[in-house]
MMTF fields as JSON, N, C-alpha, C and O atoms, coordinates in Angstrom:
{
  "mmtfVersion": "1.0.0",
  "mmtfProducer": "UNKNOWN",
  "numBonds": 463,
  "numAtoms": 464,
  "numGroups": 116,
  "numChains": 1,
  "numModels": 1,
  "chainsPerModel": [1],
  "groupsPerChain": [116],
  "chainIdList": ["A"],
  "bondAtomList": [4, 2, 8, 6, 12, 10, 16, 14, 20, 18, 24, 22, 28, 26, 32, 30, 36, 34, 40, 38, 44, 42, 48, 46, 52, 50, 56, 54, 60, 58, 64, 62, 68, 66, 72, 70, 76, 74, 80, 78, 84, 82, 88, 86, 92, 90, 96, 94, 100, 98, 104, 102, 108, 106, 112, 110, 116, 114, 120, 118, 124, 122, 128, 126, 132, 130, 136, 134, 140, 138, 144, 142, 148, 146, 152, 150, 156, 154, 160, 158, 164, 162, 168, 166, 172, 170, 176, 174, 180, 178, 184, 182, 188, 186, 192, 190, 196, 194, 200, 198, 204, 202, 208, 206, 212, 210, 216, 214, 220, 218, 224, 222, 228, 226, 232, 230, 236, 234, 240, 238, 244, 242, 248, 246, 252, 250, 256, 254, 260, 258, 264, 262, 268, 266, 272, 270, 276, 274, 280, 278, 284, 282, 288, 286, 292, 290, 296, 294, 300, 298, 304, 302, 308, 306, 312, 310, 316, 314, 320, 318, 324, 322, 328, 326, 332, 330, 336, 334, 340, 338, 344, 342, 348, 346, 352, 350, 356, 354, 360, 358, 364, 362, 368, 366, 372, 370, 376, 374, 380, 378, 384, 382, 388, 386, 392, 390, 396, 394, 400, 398, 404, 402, 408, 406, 412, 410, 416, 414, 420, 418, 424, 422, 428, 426, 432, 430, 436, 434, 440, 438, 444, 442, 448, 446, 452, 450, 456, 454, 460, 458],
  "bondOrderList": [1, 1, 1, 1, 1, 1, 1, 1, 1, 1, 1, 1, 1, 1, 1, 1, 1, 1, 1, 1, 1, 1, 1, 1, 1, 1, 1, 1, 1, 1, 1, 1, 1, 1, 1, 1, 1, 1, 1, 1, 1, 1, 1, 1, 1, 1, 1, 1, 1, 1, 1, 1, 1, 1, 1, 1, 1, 1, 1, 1, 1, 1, 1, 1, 1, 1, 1, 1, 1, 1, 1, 1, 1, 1, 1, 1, 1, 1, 1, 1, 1, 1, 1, 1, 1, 1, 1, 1, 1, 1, 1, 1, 1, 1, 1, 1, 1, 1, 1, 1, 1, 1, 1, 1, 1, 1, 1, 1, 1, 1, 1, 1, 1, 1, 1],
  "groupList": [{"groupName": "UNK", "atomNameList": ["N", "CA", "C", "O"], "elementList": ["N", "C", "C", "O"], "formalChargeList": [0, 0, 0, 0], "bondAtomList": [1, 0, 2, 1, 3, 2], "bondOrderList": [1, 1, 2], "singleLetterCode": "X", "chemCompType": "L-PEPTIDE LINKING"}],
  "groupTypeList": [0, 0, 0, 0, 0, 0, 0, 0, 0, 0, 0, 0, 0, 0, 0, 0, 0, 0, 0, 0, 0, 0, 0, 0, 0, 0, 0, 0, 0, 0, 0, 0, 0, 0, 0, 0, 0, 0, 0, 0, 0, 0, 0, 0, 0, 0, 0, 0, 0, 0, 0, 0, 0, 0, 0, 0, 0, 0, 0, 0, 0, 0, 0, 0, 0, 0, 0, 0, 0, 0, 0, 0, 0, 0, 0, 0, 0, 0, 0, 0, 0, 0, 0, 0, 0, 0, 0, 0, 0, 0, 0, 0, 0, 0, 0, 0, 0, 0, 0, 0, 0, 0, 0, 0, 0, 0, 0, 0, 0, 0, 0, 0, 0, 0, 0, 0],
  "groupIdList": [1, 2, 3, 4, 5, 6, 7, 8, 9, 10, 11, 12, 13, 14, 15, 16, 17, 18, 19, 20, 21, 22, 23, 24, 25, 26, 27, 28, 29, 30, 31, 32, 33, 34, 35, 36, 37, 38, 39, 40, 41, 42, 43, 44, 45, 46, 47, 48, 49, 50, 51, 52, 53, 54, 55, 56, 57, 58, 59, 60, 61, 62, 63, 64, 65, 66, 67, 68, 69, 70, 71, 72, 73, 74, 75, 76, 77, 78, 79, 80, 81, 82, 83, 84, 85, 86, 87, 88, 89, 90, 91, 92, 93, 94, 95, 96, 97, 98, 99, 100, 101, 102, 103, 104, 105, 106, 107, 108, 109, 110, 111, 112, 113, 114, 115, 116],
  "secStructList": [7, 7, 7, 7, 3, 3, 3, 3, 3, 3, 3, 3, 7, 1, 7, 6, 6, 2, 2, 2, 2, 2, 2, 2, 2, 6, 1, 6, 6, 6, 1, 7, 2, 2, 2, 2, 2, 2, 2, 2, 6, 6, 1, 7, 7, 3, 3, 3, 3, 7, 7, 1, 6, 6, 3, 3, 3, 3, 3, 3, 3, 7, 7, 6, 6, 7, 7, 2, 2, 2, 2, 2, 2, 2, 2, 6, 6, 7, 2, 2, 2, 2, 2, 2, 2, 2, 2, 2, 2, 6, 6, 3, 3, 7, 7, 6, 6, 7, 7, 6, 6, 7, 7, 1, 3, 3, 7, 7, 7, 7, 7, 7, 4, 4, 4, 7],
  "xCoordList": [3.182, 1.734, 1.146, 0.891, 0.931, -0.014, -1.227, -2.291, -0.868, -2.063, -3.469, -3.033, -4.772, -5.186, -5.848, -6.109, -6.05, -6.46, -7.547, -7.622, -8.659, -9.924, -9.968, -9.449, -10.623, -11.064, -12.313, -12.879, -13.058, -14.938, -15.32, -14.722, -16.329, -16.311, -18.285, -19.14, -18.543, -19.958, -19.928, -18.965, -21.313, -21.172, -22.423, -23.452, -21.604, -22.453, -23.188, -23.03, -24.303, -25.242, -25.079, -24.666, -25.292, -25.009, -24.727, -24.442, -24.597, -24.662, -23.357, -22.773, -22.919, -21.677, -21.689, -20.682, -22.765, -22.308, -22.624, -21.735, -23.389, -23.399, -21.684, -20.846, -21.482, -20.188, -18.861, -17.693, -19.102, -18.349, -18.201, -17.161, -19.902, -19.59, -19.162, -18.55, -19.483, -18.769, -17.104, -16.427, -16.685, -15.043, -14.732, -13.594, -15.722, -14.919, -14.88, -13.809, -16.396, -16.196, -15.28, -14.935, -15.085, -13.543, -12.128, -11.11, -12.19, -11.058, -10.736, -11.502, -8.364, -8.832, -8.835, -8.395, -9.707, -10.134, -11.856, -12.457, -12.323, -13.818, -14.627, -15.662, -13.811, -14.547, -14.497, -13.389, -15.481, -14.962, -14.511, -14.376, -14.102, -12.847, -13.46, -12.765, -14.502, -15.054, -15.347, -15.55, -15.226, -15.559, -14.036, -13.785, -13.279, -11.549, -11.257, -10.931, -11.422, -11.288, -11.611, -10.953, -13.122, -13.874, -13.02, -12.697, -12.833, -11.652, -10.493, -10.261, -10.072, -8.451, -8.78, -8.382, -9.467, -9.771, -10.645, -11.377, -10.959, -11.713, -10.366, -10.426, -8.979, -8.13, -7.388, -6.173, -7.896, -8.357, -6.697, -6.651, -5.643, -4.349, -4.27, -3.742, -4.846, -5.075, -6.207, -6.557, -6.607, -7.633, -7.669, -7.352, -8.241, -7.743, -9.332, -9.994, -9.839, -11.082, -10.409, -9.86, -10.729, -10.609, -11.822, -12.744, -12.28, -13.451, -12.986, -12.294, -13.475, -14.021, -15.219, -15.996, -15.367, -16.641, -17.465, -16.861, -18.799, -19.433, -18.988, -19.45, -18.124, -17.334, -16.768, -16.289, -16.637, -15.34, -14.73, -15.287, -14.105, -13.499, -12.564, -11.766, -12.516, -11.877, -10.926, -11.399, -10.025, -8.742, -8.526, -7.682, -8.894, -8.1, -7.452, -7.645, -6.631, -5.73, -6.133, -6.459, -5.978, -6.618, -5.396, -4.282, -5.405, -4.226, -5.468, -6.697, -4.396, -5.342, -6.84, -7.75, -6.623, -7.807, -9.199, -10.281, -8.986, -10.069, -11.273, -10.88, -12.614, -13.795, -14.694, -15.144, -15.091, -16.212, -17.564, -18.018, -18.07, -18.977, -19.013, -19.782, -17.867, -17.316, -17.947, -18.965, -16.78, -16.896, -18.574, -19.133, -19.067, -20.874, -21.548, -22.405, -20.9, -21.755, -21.479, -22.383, -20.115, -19.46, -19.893, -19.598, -20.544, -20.629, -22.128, -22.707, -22.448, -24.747, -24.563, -25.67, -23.84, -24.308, -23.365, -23.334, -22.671, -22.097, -22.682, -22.749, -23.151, -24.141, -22.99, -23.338, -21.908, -21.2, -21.377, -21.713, -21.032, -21.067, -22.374, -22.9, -23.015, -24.755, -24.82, -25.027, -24.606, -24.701, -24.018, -24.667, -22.718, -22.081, -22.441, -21.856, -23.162, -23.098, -24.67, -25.04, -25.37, -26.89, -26.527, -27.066, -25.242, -25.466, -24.571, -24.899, -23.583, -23.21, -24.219, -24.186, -24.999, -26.163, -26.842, -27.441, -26.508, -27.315, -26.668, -27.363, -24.95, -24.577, -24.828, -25.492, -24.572, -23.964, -25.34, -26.376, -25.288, -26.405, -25.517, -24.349, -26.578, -25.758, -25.149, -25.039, -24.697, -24.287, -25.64, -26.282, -25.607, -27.454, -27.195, -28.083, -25.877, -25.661, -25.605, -25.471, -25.758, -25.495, -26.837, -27.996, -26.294, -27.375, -28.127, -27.571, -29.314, -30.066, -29.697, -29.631, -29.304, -28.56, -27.047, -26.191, -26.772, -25.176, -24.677, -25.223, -23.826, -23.141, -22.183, -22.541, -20.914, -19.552, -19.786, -20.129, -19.405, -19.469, -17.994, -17.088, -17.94, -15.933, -15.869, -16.748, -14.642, -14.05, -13.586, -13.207, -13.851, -13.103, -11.856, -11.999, -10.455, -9.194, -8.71, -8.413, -8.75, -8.84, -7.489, -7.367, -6.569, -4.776, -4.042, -4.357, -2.976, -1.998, -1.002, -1.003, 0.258, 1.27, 2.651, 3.849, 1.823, 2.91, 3.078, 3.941, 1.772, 1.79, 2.044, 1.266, 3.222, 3.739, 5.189, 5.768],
  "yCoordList": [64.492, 64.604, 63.239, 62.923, 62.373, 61.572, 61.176, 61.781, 60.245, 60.498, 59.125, 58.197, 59.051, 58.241, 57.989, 58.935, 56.524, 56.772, 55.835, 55.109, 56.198, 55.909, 55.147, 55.652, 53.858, 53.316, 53.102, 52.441, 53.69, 53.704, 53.373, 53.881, 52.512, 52.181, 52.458, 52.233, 52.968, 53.215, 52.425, 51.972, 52.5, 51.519, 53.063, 53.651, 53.123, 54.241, 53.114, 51.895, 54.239, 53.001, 52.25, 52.833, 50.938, 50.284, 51.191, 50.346, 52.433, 52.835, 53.473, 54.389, 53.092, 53.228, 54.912, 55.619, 55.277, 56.796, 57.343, 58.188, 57.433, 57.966, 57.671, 58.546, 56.384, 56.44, 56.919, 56.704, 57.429, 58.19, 59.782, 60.441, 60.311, 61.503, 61.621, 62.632, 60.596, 60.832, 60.961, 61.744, 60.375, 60.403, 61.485, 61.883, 62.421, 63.515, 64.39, 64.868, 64.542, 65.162, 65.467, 66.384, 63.789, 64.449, 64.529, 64.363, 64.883, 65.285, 66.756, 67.612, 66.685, 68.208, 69.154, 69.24, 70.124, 71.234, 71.261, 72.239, 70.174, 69.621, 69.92, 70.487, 69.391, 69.277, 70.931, 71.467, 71.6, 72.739, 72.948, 72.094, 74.208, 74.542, 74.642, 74.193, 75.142, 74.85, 73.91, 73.963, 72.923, 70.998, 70.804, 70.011, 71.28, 70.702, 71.642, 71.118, 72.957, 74.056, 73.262, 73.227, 72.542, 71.851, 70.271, 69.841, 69.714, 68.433, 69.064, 68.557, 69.628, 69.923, 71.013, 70.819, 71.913, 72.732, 71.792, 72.429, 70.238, 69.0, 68.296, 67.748, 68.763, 68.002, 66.585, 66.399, 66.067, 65.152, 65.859, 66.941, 64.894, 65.328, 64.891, 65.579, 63.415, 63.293, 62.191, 61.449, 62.582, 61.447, 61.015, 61.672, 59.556, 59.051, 58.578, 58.277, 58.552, 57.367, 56.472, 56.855, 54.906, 54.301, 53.554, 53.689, 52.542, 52.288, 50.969, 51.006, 49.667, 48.727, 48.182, 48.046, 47.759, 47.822, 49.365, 50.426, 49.126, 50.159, 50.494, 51.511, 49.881, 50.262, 51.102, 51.707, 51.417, 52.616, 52.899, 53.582, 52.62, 53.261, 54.271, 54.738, 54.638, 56.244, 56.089, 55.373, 56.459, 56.249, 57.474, 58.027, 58.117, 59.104, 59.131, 58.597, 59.999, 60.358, 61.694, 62.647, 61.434, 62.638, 63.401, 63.267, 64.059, 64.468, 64.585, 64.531, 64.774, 64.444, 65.357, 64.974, 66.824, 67.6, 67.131, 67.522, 66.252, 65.821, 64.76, 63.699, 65.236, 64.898, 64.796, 65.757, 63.192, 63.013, 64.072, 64.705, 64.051, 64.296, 66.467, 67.166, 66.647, 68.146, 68.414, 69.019, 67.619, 67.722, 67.972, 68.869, 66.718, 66.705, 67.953, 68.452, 68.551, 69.668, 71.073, 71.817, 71.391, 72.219, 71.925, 72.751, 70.807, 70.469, 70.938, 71.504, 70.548, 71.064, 72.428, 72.867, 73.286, 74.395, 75.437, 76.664, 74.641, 75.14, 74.534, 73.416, 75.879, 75.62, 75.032, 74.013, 75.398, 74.969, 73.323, 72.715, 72.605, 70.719, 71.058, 70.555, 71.502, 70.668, 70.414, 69.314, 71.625, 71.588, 70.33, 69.41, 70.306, 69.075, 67.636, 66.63, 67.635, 66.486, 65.918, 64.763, 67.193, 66.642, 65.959, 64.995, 66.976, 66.603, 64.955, 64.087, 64.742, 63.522, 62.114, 60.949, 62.749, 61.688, 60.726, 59.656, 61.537, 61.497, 60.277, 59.407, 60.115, 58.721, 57.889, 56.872, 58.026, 57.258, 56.076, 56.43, 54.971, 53.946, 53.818, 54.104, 53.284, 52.975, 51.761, 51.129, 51.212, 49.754, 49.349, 49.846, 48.034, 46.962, 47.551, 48.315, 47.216, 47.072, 48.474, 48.621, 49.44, 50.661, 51.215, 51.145, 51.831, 52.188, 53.202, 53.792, 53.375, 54.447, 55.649, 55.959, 56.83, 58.058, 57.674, 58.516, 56.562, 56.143, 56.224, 55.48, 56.94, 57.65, 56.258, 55.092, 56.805, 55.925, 55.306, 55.927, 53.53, 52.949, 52.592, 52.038, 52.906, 52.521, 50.833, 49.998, 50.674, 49.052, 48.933, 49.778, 47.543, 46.995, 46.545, 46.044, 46.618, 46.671, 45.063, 44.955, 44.099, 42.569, 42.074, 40.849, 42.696, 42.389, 44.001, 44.789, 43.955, 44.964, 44.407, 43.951, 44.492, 43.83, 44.595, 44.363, 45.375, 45.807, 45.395, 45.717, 44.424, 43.683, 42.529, 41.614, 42.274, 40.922, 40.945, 39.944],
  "zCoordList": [36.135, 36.15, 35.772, 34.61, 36.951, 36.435, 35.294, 35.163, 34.675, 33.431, 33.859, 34.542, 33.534, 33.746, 32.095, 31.351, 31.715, 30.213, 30.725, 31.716, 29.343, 29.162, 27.804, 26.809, 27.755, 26.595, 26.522, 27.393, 25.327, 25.899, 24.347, 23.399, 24.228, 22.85, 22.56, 23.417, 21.171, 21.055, 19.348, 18.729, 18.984, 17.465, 16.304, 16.636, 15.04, 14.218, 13.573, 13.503, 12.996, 11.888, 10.888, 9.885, 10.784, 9.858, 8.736, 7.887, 8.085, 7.31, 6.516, 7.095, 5.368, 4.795, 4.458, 4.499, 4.191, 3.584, 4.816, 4.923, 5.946, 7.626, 7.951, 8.173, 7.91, 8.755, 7.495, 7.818, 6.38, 5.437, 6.079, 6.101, 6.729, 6.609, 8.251, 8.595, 9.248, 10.703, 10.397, 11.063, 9.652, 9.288, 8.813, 9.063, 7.876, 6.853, 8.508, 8.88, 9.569, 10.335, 11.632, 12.377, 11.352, 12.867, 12.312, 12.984, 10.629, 10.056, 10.721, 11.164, 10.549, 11.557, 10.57, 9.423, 11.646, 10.612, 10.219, 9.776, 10.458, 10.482, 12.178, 12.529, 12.709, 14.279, 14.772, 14.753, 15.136, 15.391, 16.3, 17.176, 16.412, 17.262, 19.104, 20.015, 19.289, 20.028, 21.294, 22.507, 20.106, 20.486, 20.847, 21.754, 20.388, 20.54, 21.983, 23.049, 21.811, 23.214, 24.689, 25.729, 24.262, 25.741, 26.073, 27.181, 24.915, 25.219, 25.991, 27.088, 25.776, 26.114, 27.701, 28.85, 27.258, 29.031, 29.683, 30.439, 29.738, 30.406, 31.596, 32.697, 30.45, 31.359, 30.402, 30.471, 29.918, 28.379, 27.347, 26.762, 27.431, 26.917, 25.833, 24.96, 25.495, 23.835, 24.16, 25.078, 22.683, 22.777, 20.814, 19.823, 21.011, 19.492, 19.351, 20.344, 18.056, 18.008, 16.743, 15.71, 17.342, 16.172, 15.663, 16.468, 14.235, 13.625, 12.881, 11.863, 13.547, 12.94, 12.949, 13.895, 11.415, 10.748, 11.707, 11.861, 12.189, 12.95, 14.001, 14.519, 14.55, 16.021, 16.108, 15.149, 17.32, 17.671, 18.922, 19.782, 18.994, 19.876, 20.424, 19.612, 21.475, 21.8, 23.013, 23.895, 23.195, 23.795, 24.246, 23.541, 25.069, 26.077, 27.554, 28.646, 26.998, 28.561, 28.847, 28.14, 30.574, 30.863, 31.836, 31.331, 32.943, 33.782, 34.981, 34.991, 35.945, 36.979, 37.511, 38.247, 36.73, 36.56, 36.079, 36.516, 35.134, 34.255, 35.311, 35.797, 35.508, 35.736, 34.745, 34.121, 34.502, 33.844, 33.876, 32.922, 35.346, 35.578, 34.941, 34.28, 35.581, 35.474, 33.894, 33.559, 32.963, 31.487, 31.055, 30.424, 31.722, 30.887, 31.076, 30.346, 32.491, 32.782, 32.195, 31.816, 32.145, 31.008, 29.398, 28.533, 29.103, 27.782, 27.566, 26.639, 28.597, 28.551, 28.474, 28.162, 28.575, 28.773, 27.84, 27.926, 26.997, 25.609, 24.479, 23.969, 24.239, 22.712, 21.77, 21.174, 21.562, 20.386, 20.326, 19.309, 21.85, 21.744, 21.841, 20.848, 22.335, 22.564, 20.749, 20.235, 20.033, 18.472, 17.963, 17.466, 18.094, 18.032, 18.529, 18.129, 19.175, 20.315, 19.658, 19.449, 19.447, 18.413, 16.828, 16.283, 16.254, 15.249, 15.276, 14.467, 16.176, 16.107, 16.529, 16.134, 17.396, 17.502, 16.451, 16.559, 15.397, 14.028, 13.492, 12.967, 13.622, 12.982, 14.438, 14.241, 15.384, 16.813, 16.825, 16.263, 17.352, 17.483, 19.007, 19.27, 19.818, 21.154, 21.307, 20.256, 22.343, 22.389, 23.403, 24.328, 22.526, 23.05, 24.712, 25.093, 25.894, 26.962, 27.85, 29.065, 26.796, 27.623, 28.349, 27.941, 29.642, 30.35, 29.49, 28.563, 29.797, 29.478, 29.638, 30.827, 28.581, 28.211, 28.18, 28.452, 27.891, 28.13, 26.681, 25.866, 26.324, 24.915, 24.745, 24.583, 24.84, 25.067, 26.638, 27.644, 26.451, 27.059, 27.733, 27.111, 28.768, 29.213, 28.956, 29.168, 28.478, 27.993, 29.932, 30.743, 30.018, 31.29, 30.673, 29.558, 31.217, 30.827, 31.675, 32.865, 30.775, 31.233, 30.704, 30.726, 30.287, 30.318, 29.728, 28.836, 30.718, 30.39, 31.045, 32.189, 29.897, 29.627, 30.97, 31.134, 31.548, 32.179, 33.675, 34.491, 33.802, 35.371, 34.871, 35.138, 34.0, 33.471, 33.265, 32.844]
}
């Protein structure tokens, strides 16, 4: 099964106790179950976020089922992420470059060691 991976990076608010409580929340057992159900039935086989200083970034693989577009629309119309997806708004700041309504921004992938 082919995998395709995604690196998409967004920045939280300058804020030390905001980006304290975005961390307690994607502890597992924090994110609800819900939010984890719609990742994984998306197609989405793992996905990681990592955080320097306000940054972050998110690393998923998907299998060949997985549609961006599919996901957003399955996600609007489940109250559990819309709930989720508001209350994460709350730390998230966008990146200066992202289009307008643009969440996570995809990284352009400018070396991989395996066409070497």
């Amino acid at each position: 099964m082919p995998t395709v991976r995604y690196c998409l990076a967004l920045d939280l608010h300058p804020d030390p106790e905001l980006q304290r409580t975005y961390r307690i929340w994607h502890q597992p057992g924090r994110t609800p179950e819900a939010v984890i159900r719609s990742i994984r039935a998306a197609g989405i086989t793992a996905m990681t976020i990592h955080q320097v200083g306000n940054r972050l970034f998110m690393i998923m693989d998907t299998d060949e089922s997985f549609s961006a577009e599919r996901k957003a629309e399955a996600d609007a119309g489940d109250p559990d992420v819309v709930a989720w997806e508001t209350l994460m708004d709350s730390f998230q700041k966008r990146l200066p470059h992202a289009a307008p309504g643009q969440k996570w921004v995809p990284a352009e992938t400018i070396f991989d060691l395996a066409d070497h």
